[in-house]
C-alpha positions as CSV (number, residue, x, y, z in Angstrom):
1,X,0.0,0.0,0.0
2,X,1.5,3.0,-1.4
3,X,1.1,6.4,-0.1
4,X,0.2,9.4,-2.5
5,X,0.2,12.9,-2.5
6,X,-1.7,14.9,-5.1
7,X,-3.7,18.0,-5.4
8,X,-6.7,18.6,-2.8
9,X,-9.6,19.0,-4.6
10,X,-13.4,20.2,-3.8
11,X,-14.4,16.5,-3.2
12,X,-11.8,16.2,-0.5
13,X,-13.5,18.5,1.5
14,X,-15.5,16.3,3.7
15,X,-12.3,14.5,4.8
16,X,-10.0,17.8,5.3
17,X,-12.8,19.0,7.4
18,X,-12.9,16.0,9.7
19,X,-8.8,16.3,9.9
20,X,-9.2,20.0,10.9
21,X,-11.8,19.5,13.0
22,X,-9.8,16.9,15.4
23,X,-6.7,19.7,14.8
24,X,-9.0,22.0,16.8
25,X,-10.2,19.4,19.6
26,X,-6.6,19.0,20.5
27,X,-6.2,22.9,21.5
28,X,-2.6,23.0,20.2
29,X,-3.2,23.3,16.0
30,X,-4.8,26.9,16.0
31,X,-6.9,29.3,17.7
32,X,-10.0,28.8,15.8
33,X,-12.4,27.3,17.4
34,X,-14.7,25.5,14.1
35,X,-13.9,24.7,10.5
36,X,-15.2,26.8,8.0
37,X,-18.4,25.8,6.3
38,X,-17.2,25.0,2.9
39,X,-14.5,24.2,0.7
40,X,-13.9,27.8,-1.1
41,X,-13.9,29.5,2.6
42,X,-11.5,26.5,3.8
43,X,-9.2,27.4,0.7
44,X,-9.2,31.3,0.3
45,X,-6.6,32.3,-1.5
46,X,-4.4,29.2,-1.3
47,X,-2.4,28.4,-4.0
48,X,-4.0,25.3,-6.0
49,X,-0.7,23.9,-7.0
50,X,0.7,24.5,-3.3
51,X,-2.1,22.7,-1.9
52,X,-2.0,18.3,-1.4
53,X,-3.4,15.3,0.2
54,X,-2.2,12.4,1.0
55,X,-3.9,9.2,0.4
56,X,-3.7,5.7,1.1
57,X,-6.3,3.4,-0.4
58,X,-7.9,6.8,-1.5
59,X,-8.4,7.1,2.6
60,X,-7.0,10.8,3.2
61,X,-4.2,10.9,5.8
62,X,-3.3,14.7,6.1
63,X,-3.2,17.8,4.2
64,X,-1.0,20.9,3.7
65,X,-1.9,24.1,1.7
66,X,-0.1,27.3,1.5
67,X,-1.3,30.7,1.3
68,X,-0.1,33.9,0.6
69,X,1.3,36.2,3.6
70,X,0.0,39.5,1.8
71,X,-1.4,40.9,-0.8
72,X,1.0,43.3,-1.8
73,X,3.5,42.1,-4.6
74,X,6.3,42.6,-3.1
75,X,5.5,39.9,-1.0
76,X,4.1,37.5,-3.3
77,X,6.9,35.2,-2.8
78,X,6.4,34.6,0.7
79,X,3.6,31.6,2.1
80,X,2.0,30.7,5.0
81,X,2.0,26.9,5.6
82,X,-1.2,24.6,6.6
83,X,-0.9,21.3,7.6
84,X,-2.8,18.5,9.5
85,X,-2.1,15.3,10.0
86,X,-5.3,12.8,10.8
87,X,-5.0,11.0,14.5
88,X,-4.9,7.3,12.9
89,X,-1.8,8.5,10.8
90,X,0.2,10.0,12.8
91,X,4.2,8.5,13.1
92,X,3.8,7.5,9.8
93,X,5.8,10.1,8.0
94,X,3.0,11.4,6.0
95,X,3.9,14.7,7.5
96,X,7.3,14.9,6.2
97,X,5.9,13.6,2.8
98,X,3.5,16.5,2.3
99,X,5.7,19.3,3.5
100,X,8.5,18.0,1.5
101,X,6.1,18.3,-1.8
102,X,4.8,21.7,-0.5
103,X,8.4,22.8,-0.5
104,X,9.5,21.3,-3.7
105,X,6.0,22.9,-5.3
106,X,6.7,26.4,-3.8
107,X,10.1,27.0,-4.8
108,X,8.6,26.1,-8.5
109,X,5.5,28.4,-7.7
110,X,8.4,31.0,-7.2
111,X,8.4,31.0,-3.1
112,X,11.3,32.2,-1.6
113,X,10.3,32.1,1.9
114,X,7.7,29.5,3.7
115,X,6.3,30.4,7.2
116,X,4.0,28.6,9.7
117,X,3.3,30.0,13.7
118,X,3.2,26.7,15.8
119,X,1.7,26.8,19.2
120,X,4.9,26.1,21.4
121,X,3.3,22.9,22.7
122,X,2.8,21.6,19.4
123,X,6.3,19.4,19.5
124,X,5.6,17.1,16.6
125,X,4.8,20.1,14.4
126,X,7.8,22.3,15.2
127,X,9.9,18.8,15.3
128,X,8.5,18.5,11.1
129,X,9.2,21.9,10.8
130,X,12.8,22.3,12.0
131,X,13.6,18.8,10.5
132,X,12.2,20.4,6.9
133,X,14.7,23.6,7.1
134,X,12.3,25.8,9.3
135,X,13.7,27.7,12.0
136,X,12.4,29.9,15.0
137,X,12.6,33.2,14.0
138,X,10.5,35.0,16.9
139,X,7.6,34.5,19.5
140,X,4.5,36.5,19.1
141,X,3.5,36.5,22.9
142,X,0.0,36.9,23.5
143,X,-0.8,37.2,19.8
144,X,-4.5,35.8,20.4
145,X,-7.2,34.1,22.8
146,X,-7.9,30.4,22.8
147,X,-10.8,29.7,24.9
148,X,-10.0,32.7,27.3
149,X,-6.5,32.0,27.5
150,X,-4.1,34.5,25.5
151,X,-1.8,31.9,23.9
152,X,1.8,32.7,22.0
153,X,2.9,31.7,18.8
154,X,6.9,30.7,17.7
155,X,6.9,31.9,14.2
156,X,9.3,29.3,12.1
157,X,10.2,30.1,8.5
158,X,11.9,28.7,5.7
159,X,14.0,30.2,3.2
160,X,15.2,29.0,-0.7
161,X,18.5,28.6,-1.1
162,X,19.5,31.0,-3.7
């Protein structure tokens, strides 16, 4: 049983909800506190060939996107990185599998620079992160409320080799 990554498409939706959803639950993915309603308010303005699942028997095991930072142009080079990994597939690598793809599709996309805001207790995901090229680049203390609580942010980012 091989493992595959491709493009996340409309019909995914369903599943990528369900992975987001448990991201929430666990309090340590991001401060929202419920998935958007549909697909197109899920996506935004991600970038479609930025944007994978992985699959397994066509079962969806996780899912990464990147969006852009800004609007301006002079930033259009830089992304923010999604990803979520489903509970039953975690230790699997399917982590390092998508971000790996995300990074090889950015730096085609023209990204110079990839940056994600883990929680701090969030080891596995700055563990992926650091172990992809990511490095802590500053804390954003108090940057927002989860369930009360005002909650900091390590800001990790990734930069092309040039």
């Amino acid at each position: 049983m091989a493992i595959k990554i491709r493009f996340v498409t409309s019909e995914d939706w369903l599943d990528v909800k369900r992975i987001y959803e448990a991201g929430i639950d666990t309090k340590m993915a991001t401060f929202e506190s419920k998935a958007p309603e549909s697909y197109n308010e899920w996506f935004g303005e991600a970038n479609p060939n930025c944007s994978f699942v992985a699959t397994e028997e066509n079962q969806i095991l996780g899912w990464c996107k990147l969006s852009p930072v800004s609007k301006r142009n002079v930033y259009k080079g830089v992304g923010e990185v999604s990803i979520y990994i489903a509970s039953y597939a975690k230790g699997k690598g399917i982590g390092n599998l998508l971000l790996n793809h995300l990074i090889v599709a950015s730096e085609k996309e023209g990204y110079w620079t990839l940056e994600s805001k883990i929680f701090k207790e969030n080891v596995a995901s700055l563990k992926l992160h650091k172990k992809n090229g990511f490095r802590i680049v500053g804390i954003r203390e108090k940057i927002a409320q989860l369930d009360g609580e005002w909650k900091d942010n390590l800001l990790l980012e990734r930069r092309k080799a040039f």
